[in-house]
N, C-alpha and C positions, 0 to 999 in steps of 0.2 A: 741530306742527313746521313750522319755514319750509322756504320751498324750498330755501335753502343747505344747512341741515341735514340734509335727506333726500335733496341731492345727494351730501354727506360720507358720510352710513351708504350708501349703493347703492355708493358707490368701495370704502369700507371693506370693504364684504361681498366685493364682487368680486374683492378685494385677496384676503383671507384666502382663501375657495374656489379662488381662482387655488393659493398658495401650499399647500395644502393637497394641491388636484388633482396640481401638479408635484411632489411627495414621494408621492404615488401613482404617478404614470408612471415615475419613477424607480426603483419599488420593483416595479415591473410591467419594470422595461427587464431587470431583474439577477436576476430570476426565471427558471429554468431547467428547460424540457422535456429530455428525453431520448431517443435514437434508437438502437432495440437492433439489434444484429447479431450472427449467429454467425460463428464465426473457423474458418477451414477448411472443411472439407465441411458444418460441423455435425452434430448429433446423426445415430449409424448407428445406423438399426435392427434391424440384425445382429448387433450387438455385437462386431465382431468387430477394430472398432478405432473413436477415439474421440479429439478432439483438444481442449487444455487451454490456457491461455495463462498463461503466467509475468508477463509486461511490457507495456505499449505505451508507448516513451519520447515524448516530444515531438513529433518529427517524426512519430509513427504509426506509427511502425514496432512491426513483433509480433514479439514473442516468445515462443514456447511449447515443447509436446513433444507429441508422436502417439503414443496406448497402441498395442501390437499384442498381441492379448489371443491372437491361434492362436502366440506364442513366449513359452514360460516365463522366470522369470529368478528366480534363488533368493534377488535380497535385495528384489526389490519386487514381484512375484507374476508379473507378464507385464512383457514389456519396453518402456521408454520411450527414445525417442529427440526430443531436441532438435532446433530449428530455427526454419526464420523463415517467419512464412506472409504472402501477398500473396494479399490473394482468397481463390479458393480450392486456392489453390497453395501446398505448402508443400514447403520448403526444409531439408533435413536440414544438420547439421553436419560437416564431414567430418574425415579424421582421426581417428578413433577407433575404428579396427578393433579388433576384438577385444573391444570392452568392448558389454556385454550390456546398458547402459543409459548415457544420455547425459541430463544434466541442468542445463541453462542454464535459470538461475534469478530473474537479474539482468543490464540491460544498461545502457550510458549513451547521449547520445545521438550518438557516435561509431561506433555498431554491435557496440561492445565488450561483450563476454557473458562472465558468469564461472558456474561451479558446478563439476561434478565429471562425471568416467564413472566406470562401475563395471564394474572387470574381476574382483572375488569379493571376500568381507567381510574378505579379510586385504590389498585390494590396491584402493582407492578414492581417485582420484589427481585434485586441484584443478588447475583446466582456464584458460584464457582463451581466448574464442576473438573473431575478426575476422572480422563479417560470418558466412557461412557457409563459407568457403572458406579459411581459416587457422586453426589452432589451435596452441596452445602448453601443454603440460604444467610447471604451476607446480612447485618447485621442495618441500619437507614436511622436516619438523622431524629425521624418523627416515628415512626411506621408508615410511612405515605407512598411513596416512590422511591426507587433505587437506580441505578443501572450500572454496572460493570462494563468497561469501555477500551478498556486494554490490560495485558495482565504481562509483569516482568518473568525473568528467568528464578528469580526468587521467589515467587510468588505472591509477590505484592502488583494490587490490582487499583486502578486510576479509574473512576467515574464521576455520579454524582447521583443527590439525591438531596428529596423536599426537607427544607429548615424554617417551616415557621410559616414565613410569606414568600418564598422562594427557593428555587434550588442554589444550592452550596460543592464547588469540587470536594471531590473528597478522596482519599487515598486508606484500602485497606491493607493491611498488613499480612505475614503468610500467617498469624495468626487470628486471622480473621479480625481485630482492632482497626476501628474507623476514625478515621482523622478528616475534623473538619478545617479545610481552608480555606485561608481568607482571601479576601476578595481583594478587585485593586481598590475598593472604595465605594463600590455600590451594592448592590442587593443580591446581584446573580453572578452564580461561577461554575462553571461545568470541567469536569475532565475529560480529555478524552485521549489520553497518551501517558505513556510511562516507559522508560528506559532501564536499564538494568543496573544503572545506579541509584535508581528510585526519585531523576528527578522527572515531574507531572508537567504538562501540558492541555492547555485547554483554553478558556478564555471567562473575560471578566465585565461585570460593568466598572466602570472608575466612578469617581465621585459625581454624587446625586445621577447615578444613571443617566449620565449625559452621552458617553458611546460605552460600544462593548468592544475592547482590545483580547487580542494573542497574549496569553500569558502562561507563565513559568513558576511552577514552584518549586523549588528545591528542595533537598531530602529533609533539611529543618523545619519545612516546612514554611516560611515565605515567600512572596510571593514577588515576579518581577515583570512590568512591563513591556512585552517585545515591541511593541508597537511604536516606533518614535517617529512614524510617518506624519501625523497630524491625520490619518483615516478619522472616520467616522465609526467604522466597523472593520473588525479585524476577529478572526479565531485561529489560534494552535493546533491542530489535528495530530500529529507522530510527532516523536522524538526520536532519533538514533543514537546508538550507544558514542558517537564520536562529538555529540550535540547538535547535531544536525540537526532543524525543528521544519518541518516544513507546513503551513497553511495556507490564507487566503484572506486578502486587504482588499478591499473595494478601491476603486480606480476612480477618475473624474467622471468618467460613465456612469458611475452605478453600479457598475458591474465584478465578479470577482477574478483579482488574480492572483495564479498561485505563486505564495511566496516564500523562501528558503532563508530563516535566521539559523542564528549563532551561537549558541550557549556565552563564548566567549568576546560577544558583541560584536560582531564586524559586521559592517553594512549587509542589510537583507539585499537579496537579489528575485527581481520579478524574473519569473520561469516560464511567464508563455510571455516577454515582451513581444517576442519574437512573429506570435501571430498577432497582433495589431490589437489596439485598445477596445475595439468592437465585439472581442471575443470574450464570451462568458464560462467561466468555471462551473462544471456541477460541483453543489456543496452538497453533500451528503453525509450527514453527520452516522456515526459510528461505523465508518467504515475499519478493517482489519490496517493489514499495513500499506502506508503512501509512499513510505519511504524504507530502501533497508540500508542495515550499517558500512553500504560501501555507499554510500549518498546519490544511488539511484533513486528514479519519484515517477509514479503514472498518475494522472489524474486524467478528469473527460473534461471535453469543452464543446459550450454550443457556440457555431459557426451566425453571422449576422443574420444569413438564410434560411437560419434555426435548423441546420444539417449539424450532427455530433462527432465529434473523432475523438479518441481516445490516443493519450500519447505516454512516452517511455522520455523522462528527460534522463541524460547521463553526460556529464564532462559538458554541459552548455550543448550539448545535441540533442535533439528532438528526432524522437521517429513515433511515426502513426503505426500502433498497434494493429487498428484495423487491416493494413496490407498484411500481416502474419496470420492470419485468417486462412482458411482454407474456400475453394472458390463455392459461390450458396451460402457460405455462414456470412452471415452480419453479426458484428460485433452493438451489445447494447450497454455491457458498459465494465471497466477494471476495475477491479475492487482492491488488490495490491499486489505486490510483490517479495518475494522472501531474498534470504540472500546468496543463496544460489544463482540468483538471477529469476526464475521458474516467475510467471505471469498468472495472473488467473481472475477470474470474472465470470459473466454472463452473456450466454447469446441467442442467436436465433438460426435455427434451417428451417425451410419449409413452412413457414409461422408457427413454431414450436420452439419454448424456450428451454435451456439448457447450462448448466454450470461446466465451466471448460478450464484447464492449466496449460500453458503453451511453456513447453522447455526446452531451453537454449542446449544447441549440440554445437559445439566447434568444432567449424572448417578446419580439417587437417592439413597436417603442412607439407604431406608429402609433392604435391601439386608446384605448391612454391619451389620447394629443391629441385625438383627436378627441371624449373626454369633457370634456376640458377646454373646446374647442372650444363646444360644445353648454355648457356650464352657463354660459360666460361670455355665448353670446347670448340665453341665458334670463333671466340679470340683466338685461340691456340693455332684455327684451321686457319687464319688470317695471316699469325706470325709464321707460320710453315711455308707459306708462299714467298 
C-alpha cells in the first residue's frame, strides 16, 4: 500500500471509531442512575404509624397519607390521613373534621389534590383540596358516594359516584359542576383518569352488563370503547397528554395484562408480554400516575411462584424497579411516576414500612469523552510509526 493509501485507511478508521465512540457517549449521556430516599420519617419501628406517598408532581412536591395504626377505622382497618410532606415534615389536610380517614390520591401541578374522606360506608364524599389549607366537598350524583380519581392541570377532576342502582363516571369541572357519563350500555362506569385536555378514562359495563370494557370519554362528553379485544374484562386507568391510555385486559389465563391504547386507535400493545402469559398484574384501583407524558409506565406483577416485581416499561424495555433499591430495602409496591422520570412507591427495611422517591441522575459524559479522547490519540500514535 502507498503512503496515500495508508493515509486514507488511518483517517477512515479514525472517522468510523470516532463515530462509533460518539453514539457510545451519547448513549452513556441518557443512561440513568438513581437516588433513593424515604418520604417523611421513614420506615417506624414501632409500628405504630407509617407514611405512604400518593404523587410527586413536577415541581416535587409530595403527596401522600400517614397510617396511625393506635386509631381504628371500620372501612380501612386503622386511620389514614392525607397531606403534604416537605422533609420530614408532614403536613395534614385540613377541613375534614369528622371523617375517620382522608385520601388524596392524585394532584396537578397547581397543588390541587383530589380523592375522598370517609365519614362511614353509607357516607364517603369526593373531596378537592388546595395545597393543604382549603378544601372543597365535590358535589355526588345522589348524596351517597363520590370519589375523586384524578385531577387535570385545569382543574377538572375524573371520578365517580352512586346514580341510583350504581355507580356512574363522572367528570367535575374547575367550577366544581358534575357531569354524569354515560356508560357503554350497561349500568356501571367509573373514572379513573383525566388528561389535560379533559379527555376521561376508566371503564364501563356494555350492554345488559355482559362484560366491563376500558373506556374513554371525550371532552363532549361520549363515550368510546377501547377494548376491541373480544376480553371479557378490560379497565382504563391514566391517560397522557399525547393519548397514551394505559390499563389492563385479562388474558386466556384469567389473568391481568397491562395494556397501552391509543386515543388515535392504533393497535393496543400488551406491556408485560414479554414476561409470559403466567404473569399476573396488580390491579389496584386509584392509584396516582401509571403512565407520564413521555409514554413511560410502572406497574407490579405477581410471578407464578406468587414472588412480586415491580417494573419501569420505556421504548418496549422493561427494567425491574426492585434492583434500584438500596441493599435491606424490599420494594412492596410503585404507585407512579412523574415526568421527570422520579419513581415513588412503598417499601420495606427491617419489617418497617415506609413511602420512598427514587430519582434518576445522569451519567455524565465526561467518562465517554475522554474514551474517545484516548482512542483517537492511539490512532495517531499508530499513524506516527
Amino acid at each position: 500500500m502507498n503512503k496515500n493509501g495508508s493515509k486514507q485507511l488511518y483517517h477512515s478508521l479514525a472517522l468510523n471509531v470516532f463515530i462509533a465512540l460518539l453514539a457510545s457517549s451519547t448513549q452513556l449521556a441518557q443512561a440513568s442512575n438513581y437516588n433513593f430516599n424515604w418520604v417523611g420519617n421513614g420506615p417506624n419501628p414501632t409500628f405504630t404509624s407509617s407514611d405512604s406517598v400518593s404523587q410527586v408532581n413536577n415541581a416535587g412536591q409530595v403527596l401522600g397519607y400517614r397510617f396511625d395504626a393506635s386509631i381504628k377505622d371500620t372501612g380501612f382497618g386503622f386511620k389514614r390521613t392525607s397531606g403534604m410532606f416537605n422533609g420530614t415534615t408532614f403536613t395534614p389536610h385540613v377541613g375534614t373534621t369528622g371523617a375517620s380517614t382522608t385520601l388524596a390520591v392524585n394532584m396537578n401541578e397547581a397543588s390541587q389534590a383530589t380523592g375522598f374522606y370517609y365519614l362511614d360506608s353509607e357516607d364517603i364524599r369526593p373531596t378537592r383540596w388546595v395545597g393543604t389549607s382549603t378544601v372543597t366537598e365535590l358535589p355526588r350524583l345522589n348524596g351517597f358516594h363520590g370519589e375523586g380519581a384524578d385531577i387535570n392541570n385545569s382543574g377538572q377532576i375524573a371520578g365517580f359516584s352512586w346514580a341510583d342502582t350504581n355507580f356512574h363516571a363522572v367528570r367535575w369541572d374547575a367550577d366544581n359542576t358534575i357531569h354524569d357519563l354515560p356508560t357503554l350500555g350497561g349500568t356501571f362506569g367509573r373514572g379513573s383518569g383525566i388528561n389535560d385536555l379533559g379527555y376521561v378514562v376508566g371503564s364501563s359495563f356494555t350492554d345488559n352488563d355482559t362484560a366491563q370494557h376500558a373506556a374513554l370519554w371525550k371532552p363532549d362528553g361520549s363515550v368510546i370503547d377501547l377494548d376491541t379485544s373480544g376480553s371479557s374484562s378490560s379497565w382504563a386507568e391514566k391517560i397522557n397528554n399525547r393519548g397514551q391510555v394505559v390499563g389492563f385486559t385479562t388474558n386466556e389465563n384469567g389473568l391481568w395484562d397491562v395494556t397501552l391504547w391509543n386515543v388515535d386507535g392504533s393497535a393496543p400493545i400488551d406491556l408485560t408480554a414479554s414476561l409470559g402469559a403466567d404473569v399476573d398484574t396488580a390491579f389496584e384501583q386509584g392509584r396516582s400516575t401509571l403512565i407520564n407524558n413521555a409514554g413511560q409506565v410502572v406497574f407490579d406483577a405477581f410471578n407464578a411462584d406468587g414472588s412480586q416485581n415491580s417494573y419501569l416499561w420505556s421504548n418496549g424495555n422493561l427494567l425491574d424497579i426492585g434492583t434500584l433499591l438500596p441493599s435491606g430495602v424490599s420494594l412492596l409496591t410503585v404507585t407512579g411516576i412523574n415526568d421527570k422520570g422520579e419513581l415513588y412507591g412503598r417499601a420495606m427495611d427491617k419489617g418497617a414500612f415506609g413511602g420512598f422517591v427514587l430519582t434518576p441522575t445522569t451519567v455524565p459524559i465526561p467518562g465517554a469523552v475522554w474514551l474517545l479522547g484516548s482512542a483517537l490519540m492511539g490512532l495517531l500514535g499508530v499513524k506516527r510509526r
